[in-house]
N, C-alpha and C positions, 0 to 999 in steps of 0.2 A: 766849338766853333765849326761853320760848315768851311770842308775841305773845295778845294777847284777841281773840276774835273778840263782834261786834254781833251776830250770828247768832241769833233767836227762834224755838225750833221748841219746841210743846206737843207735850211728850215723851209716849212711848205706857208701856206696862208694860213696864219693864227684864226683862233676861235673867236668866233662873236661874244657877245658881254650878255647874250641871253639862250635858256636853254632849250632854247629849238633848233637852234646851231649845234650845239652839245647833242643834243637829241640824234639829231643829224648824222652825227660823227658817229657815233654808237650802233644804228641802223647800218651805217657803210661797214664796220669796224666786222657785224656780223655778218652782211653780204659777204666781205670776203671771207670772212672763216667758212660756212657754209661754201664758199665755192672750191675749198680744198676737201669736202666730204667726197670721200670714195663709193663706191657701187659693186661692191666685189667680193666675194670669200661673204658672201651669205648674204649682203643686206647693206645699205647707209650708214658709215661711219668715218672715222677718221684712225687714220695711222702717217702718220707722218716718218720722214725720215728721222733716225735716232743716231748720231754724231759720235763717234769715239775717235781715239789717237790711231796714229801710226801702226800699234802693235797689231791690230785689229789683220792689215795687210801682210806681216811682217810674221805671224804666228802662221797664220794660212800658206803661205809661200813656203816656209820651214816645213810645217807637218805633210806637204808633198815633197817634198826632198826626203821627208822620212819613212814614208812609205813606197818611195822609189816611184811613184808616179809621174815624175814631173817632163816626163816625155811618152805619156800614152797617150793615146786619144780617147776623151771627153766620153762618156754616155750621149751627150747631145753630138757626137763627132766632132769636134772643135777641136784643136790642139790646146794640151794641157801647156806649155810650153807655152804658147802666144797669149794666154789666157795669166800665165805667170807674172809674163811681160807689159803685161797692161796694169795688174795687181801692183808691180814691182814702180810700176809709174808711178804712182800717188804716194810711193817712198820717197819716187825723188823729188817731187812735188812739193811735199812735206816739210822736205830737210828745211832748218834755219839758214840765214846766214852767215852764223858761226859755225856752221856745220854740224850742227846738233839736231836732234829732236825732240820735243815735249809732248805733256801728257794734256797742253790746251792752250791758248791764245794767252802766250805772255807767264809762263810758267818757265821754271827752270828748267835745263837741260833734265832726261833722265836717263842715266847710262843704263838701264836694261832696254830700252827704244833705241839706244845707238846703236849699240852691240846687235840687236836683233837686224835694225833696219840696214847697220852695217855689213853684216854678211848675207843680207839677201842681195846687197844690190851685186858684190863680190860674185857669189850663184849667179848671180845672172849676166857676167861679164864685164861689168864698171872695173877700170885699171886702178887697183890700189895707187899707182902714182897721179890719178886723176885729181884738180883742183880740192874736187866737195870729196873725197875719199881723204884723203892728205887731211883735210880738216876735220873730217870727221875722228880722223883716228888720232890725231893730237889731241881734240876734245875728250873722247874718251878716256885716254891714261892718263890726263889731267883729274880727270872725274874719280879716277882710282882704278879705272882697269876693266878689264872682263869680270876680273873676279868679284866687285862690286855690283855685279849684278842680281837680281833677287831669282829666289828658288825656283820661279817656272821659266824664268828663261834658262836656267840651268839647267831643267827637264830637258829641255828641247838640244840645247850640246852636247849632252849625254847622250841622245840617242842619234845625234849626226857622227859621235866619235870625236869630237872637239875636245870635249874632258871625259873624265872616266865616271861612273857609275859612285863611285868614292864622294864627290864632289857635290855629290847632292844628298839631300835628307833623306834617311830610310822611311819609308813609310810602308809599314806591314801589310797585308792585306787580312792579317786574321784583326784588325779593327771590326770587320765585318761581323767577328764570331762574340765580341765584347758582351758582358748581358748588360743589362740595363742600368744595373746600379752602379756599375764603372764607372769614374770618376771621367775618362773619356770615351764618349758613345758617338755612335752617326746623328742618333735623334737631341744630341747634346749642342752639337754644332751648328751652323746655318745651314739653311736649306741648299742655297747654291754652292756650300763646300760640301754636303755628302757627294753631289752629284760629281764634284771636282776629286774628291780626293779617293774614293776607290779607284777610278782610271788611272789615276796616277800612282796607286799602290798597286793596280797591276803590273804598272811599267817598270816601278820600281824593284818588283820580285824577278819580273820576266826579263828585267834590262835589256832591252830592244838598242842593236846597234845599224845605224848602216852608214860604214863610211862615206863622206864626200866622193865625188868621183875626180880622180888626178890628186888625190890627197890634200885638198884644201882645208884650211884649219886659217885660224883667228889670231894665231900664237900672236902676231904682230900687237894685237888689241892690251895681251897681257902685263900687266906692272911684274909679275910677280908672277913665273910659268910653274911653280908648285903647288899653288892653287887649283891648276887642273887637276889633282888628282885628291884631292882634301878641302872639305868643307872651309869655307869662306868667314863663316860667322864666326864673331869672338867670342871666346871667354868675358866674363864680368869679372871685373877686379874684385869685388867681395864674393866671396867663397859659395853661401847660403842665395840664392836667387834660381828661380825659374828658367831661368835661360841657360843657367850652368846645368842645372838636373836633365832640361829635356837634353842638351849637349850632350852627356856625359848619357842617357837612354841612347840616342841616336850612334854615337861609338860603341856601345853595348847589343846595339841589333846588327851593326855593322861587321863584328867580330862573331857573333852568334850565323851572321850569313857566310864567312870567311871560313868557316870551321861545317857548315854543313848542319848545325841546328836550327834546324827551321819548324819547329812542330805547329800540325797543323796547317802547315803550307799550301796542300793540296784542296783541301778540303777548304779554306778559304779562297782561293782562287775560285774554286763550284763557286761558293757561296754567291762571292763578288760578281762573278756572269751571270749568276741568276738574278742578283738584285739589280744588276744591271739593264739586262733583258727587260725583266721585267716596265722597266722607268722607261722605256726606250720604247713600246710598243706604241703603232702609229695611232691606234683608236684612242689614246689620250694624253697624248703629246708630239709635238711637232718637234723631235729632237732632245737628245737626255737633257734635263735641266729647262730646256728650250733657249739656254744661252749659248755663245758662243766657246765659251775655254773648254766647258765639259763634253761639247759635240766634235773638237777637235783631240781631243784627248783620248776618246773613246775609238775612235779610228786607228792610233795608234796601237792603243791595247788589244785591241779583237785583232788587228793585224797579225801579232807577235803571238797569239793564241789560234793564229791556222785560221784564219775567218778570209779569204779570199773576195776579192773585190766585186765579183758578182753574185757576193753572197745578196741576198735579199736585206738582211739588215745592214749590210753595209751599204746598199745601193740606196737606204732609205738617210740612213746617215749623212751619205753625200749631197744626198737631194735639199735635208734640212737644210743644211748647212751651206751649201750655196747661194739658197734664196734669200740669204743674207746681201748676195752679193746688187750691187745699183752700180748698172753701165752706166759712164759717161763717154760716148764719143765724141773726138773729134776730128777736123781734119789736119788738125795741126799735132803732129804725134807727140810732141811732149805735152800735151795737155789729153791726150789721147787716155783712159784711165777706167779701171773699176773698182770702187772702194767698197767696202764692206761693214756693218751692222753689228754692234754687238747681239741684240735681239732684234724684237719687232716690239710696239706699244701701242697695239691698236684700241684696248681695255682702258689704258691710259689715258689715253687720247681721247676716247669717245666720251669720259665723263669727265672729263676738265672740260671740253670744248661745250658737250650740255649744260652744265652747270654755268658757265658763263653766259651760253644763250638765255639759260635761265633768270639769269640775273637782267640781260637788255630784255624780258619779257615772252620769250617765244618757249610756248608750252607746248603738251602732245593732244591738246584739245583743238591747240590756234594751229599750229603747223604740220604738217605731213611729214618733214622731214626731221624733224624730232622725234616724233610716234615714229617714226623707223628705223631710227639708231637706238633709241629704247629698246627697241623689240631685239633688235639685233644686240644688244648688251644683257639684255634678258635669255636669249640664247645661247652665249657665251658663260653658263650659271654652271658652273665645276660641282658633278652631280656624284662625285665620288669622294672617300677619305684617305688619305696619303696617309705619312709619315708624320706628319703636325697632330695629329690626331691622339699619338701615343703622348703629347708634352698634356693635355691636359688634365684637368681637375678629374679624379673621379668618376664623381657625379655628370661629368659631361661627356664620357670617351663613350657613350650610348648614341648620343646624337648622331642621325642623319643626314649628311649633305643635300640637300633639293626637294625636303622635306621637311625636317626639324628647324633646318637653317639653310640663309644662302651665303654664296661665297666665290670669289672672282678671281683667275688668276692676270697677270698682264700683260700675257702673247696672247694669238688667237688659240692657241692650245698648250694647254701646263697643269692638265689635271691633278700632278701629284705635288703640284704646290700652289695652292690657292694663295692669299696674301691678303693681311688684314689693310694695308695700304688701297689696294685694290679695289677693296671690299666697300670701305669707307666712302670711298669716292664714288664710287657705282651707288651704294643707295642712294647718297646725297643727290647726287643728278639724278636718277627714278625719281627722288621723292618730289626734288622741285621742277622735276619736268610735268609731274601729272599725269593723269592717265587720258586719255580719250575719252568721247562722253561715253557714259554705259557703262563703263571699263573700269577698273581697277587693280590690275596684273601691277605695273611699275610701284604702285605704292605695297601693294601688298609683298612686292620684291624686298622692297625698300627695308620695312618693319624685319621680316624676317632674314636680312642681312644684321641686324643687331645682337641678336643671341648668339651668332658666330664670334662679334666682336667682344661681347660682353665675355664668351667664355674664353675667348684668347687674351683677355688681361693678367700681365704680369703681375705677382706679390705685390713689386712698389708701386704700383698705382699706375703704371705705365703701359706700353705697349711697345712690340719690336714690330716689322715689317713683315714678317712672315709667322713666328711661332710663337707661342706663350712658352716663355724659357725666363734662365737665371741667366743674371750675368758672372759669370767668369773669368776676369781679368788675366788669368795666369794660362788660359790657352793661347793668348797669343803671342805667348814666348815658343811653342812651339815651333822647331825650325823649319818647316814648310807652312807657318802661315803669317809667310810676310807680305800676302796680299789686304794684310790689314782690317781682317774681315774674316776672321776666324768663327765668329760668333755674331750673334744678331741679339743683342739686348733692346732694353728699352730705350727712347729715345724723343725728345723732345715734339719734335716738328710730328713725327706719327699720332704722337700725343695729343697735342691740338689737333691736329685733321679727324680725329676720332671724335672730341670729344665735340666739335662742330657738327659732325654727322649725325652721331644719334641724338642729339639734341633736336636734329634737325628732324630726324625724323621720331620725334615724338617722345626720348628719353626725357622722364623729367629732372630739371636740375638737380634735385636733392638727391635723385638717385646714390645710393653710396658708392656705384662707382663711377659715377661724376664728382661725387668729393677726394676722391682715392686718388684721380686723376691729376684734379685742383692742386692736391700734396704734393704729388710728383711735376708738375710742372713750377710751381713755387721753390720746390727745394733745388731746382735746374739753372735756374737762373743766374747766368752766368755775374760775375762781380760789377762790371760795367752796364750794367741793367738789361742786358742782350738774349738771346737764345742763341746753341750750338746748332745750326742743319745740319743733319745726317746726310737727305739725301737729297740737297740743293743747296747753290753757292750763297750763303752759308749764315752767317750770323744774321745779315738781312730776313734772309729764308725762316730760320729760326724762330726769331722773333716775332716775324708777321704770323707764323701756323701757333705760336704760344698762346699769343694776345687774341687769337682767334678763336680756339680755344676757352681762356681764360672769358671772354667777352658772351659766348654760348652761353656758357655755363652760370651765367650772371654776377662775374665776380667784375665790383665796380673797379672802373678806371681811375678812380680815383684813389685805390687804394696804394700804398710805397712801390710795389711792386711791379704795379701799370704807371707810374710817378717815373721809374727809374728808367725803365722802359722807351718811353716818348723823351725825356730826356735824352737817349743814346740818341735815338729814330732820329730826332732836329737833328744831334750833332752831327750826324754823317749825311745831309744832307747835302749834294753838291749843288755846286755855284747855280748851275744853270736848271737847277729845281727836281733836276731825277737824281735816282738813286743807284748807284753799282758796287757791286765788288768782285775782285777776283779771287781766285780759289786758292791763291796766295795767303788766305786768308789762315786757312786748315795750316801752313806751316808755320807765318808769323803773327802773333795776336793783335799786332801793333796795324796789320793789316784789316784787322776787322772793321768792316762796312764800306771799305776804301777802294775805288777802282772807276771807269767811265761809267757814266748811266747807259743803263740798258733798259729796254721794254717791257720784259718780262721781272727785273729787281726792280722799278719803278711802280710796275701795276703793285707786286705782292708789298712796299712799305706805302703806298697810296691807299690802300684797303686797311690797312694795319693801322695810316693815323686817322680814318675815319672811324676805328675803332673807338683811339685812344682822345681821338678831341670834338669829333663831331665833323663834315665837311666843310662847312665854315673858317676852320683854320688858314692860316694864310700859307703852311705847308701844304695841305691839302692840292689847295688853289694851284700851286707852282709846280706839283707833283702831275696834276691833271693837267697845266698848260705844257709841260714838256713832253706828256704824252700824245698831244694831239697838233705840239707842233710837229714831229718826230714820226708824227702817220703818214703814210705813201696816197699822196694828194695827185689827179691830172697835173702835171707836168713839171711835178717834183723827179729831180734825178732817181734813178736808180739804185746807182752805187756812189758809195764815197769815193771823191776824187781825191777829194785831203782825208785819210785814213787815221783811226785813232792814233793815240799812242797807247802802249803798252805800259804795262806798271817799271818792267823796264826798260824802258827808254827806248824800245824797236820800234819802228812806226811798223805796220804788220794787215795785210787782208788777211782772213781765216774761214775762207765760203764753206759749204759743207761739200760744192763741185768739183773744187781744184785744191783746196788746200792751200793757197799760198798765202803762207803765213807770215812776210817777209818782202814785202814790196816796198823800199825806203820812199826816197820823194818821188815824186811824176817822172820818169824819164829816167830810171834808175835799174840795177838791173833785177831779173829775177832769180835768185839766187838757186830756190831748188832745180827749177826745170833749169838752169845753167844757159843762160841769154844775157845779151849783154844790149843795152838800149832798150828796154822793153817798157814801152808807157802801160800807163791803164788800159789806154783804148786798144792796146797793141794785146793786152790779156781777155778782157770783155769780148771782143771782136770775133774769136774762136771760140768764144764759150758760147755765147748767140746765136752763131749759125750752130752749133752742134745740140742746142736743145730749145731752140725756139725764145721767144720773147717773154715767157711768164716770170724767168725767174735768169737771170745776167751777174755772171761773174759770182754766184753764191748770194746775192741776194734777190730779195723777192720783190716783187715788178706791181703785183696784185691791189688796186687803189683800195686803199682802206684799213691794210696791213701796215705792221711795223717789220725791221730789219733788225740782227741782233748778229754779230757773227761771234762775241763771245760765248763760254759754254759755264751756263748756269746748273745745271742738275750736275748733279754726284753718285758716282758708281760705290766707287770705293776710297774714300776719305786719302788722301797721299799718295794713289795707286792709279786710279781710272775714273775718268770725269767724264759727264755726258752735256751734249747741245741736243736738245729736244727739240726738235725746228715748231712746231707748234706752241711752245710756250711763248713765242715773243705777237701769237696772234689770240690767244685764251684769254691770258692772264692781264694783259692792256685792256682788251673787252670789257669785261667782266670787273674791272679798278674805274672804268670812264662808267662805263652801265651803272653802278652803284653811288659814283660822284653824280651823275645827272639826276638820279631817282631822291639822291639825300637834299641836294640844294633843290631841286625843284620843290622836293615837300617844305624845306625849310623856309621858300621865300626868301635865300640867298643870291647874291649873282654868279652865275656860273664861270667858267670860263671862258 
């Protein structure tokens, strides 16, 4: 039965009953996407802002406390301090109501974001008896304490002097020296944990302290003040388990440190700096990993190994990794604010966004401005072999990057980690953008991005995101990897998105590892006829890249399997024709497909039942009218005045400008920035003057755009969730584009 959605959106002028109106919509839908293409860092493309939590600020603010910076002056001359201060703003921004913080719009509190967000605002002189201090810190030792917090916020107290070096997971640094067939390796793990956990095995050899100044400390935070000085995680009650073994290793390297046995110590530390170095050099990546955890991590470690601040790779370090940061000002100082980026997705971006334009018809034959984000994602072709290189077959580890095969990472630079995600996507948009006339560079991209993929398939049939690897369930019992993401297996949604691509570009069906694939997606399929998303919110996600997939490949819909499928897809159908869920999903099952409709979970199960039924359906139909009621029309509002509800029961804004995620009814207060009386218009009003008319209050202004302020993509499943601000203007495109193109051929009415 379809569920209700609480979901408030002042509806603009519905769609005509014929598709020239449709058509219409679709044309406008791509005007604005195109008007968010950039002109910069080489060429026409899109990168859009990429959405994280709290910690994002909250991590950065720490790791200058921990490198004692937080009262020098800037590289650029700025005060590092005012700059803190502003940082520190979108903490308070942030906070809940209940004085919490979450990892997304309508998600549980998560005590490593309290404890974090809670002593920076502490650092920065918030009075522990202050209203949002007081609540914060009862929420927390309700939550279970300091000590309940996971192992990288542990990192980072350990080396402020909060807890002791005791309190956190050993992690050796002669991992480095492992050979190959060790059951744990660096080439074993994911890609974004090598990059994570040497730094953090430096720190952990090097244990880097530097007390608070005036001896500030958390103790307040604690249930339980022995915890400071002893690992947090429990014993399993049955004896024989992974989690007792890596336990009982982690007390065994800990004693082995206590006693001065450390063999090979030294000579893993080289190791670790050179491999470090190495990853880090500016001609093939813009920051180690090019993420965020492993570029602030690595500043610590070179710190505590004699690397002085004007060293050149520290300077380069700093550089990365700021240009994460996106000013907002204002002139209202609590809204006053700089928030920060886990990465950048310009690679990302550019071939969802083609691939939709593709879809409303603009090719690199018809448009100039396709032929140049083509070319510009053609130049972005990672012409070297990393580390992924050693997981393959054989017969493969000869192959050539930018030769043999092509292959794409998803910053502007990540040469030592290309990604089959990436990959997928890039040739797909080359292949259906076309080439120019004469031309054939994109297609011929295109073909030879498939031998990269082909060789990175996993045994079962499947595909991970980054490596051709095994999955091994039992690393992530290991105690330093409860960022839930120890490993990078196969995985459903990659799965499908792969096997759409080469198909697309020219793999034929019966290929065998289009059947290999087929198996592995078959055998995934969740009991409710659904798919798991890895790396989007989530079952919806799933299922829509399965079926797509599945649907390539030419396996018919009418088989049990697509039967069970469309059966979920109606059930979760909300009232009002769109489709949502939230990421509540990943912790309760009962949650799956359930939440308000959003733009971007609307376009992906609107594409998915055109899969499964044809456009004709009368889901279809409801799915595409709520998309186009829901698009930013002349003299449609802005922002919502009646704001959704949340899955609990918060009414809540969550812009990707201000963060307030906690605005109750009109006239109410705002609890982070701590105001009492503050309307909508009294939030809006400061945000407008401080960055113009395109985009008010975190939502986008742009006619022909949709508004999304939930956060659909997925970092790390339980851990760190992403808002792509581009998916709520691609992925609608490219769901109406394919709705007009279906009913137009079919001689159906639109909508």
């Amino acid at each position: 039965m379809a569920h209700s959605s609480s979901s408030v959106m002042t509806e603009g002028p519905r769609a005509d009953a014929d598709s020239d109106s449709l058509q219409a919509r679709v044309l406008l839908a791509a005007e604005a996407l195109f008007a968010k293409q950039r002109d910069d860092r080489g060429g026409l493309h899109w990168c859009a802002e990429l959405e994280g939590d709290s910690i994002l600020s909250s991590e950065y603010t720490l790791m200058k406390f921990i490198l004692g910076q937080q009262h020098d002056e800037r590289p650029d001359g700025k005060s590092e301090y005012a700059v803190l201060g502003r940082i520190v703003n979108q903490i308070r921004l942030s906070q809940r109501a209940d004085g919490t913080w979450g990892q997304y719009p309508g998600s549980p509190p998560d005590v490593s974001s309290c404890v974090k967000s809670y002593l920076c605002l502490k650092l920065m002189g918030d009075s522990v008896d202050a209203h949002h201090m007081v609540a914060a810190r009862e929420r927390i030792r309700a939550l279970g304490g300091a000590e309940a917090c996971n192992t990288f916020t542990t990192f980072y107290l350990a080396c402020l002097g909060i807890v002791s070096w005791e309190a956190c997971p050993a992690i050796p640094p002669q991992v480095v020296l492992l050979p190959g067939w060790f059951p744990f390796h660096l080439r074993k793990v994911a890609a974004w944990t090598r990059t994570m956990i040497l730094p953090l095995a430096l720190c952990s050899a090097l244990q880097p302290v530097r007390p608070l100044p005036g001896g500030v400390d958390i103790d307040e935070l604690f249930c339980d003040l022995s915890y400071k000085n002893k690992l947090s995680k429990k014993w399993s009650e049955r004896v024989l388990t992974w989690n007792n073994f890596f336990l009982a290793v982690d007390r065994g390297l800990k004693v082995c440190r206590r006693v001065g046995w450390t063999p090979f110590r030294d000579e893993a530390i080289a190791a670790s700096e050179r491999w470090l170095l190495e990853r880090m050099d500016p001609a093939t990546t813009e920051g180690l990993g090019a993420i965020f955890p492993p570029m602030v991590y690595i500043q610590v470690a070179l710190q505590k190994m004699g690397y002085p601040r004007s060293h050149p790779v520290i300077r380069q370090a700093e550089t990365d990794l700021d240009a994460f940061m996106i000013d907002a000002p204002s002139e209202d100082p609590l809204l006053d604010h700089i928030r920060l980026q886990p990465c950048f997705s310009p690679v990302w971006d550019t071939a969802i966004a083609l691939d939709a334009l593709a879809e409303a018809g603009y090719t690199a034959a018809g448009d100039g401005r396709v032929a140049a984000s083509c070319d510009w994602l053609r130049a972005r072709e990672v012409l070297r072999s990393g580390d992924w290189i050693e997981n393959l077959r054989k017969e493969d580890r000869g192959l050539r990057p930018g030769k043999d095969f092509a292959c794409w990472a998803f910053e502007y630079r990540n040469d030592w980690y290309p990604d089959v995600d990436d990959t997928c996507m890039v040739a797909k948009a080359l292949y259906r953008s076309g080439d120019r006339l004469g031309e054939t560079a994109n297609r011929e991209a295109a073909r030879r991005a498939i031998r990269f993929i082909l060789a990175m398939q996993n045994d079962d049939g499947g595909w991970a995101a980054f490596d051709r690897t095994t999955d091994r369930p039992w690393m992530e019992a290991v105690p330093f990897a409860d960022h839930n993401a120890m490993q990078d297996p196969s995985c459903s949604d990659i799965t499908g998105r792969v096997l759409e691509s080469i198909i697309t570009c020219g793999t034929r069906p019966d290929h065998p590892a289009v059947r290999s694939a087929v198996g592995y997606l078959l055998a995934t399929q969740q009991p409710e006829g659904c798919w798991w998303g890895r790396w989007g919110v989530n079952y919806i996600y799933g299922t829509w890249q399965a079926i797509n997939g599945l649907a390539a490949a030419g396996h018919s819909m009418e088989l049990p399997a697509c039967r069970r499928a469309a059966e979920w897809l109606l059930s979760v159908q909300n009232a009002d024709g769109g489709f949502g869920e939230s990421a509540n999903s990943y912790l309760d099952r009962s949650q799956m497909g359930r939440g308000p409709s959003t733009a971007s979970q609307t376009g992906w199960a609107l594409m998915t039942l055109m899969n499964l039924f044809g456009a004709g359906h009368e889901a279809c139909r409801r799915a595409a009218q709520w998309l186009t009621d829901h698009q930013l029309m002349e003299g449609k509002p802005s922002y919502l005045r009646d704001e959704v509800n949340t899955p609990t029961g918060v009414r809540m804004m969550h812009g990707p400008l201000e963060q307030l995620d906690h605005i109750s009814e009109p006239g109410s207060a705002v609890c982070g920035a701590r105001r009492l009386g503050v309307t909508m218009d009294d939030v809006v009003a400061p945000l407008q003057r401080a960055i113009g008319d395109r985009r008010v209050g975190g939502y986008d202004t742009t006619i022909g755009s949709w508004n999304e302020h939930w956060f659909t993509g997925t970092g790390f499943p339980k851990v760190f969730y992403l808002r792509y601000h581009l998916y709520r203007h691609s992925f609608p495109l490219k769901a109406l584009a394919k709705y007009a193109r279906l009913t137009a051929a079919g001689g159906r009415g639109a909508v």
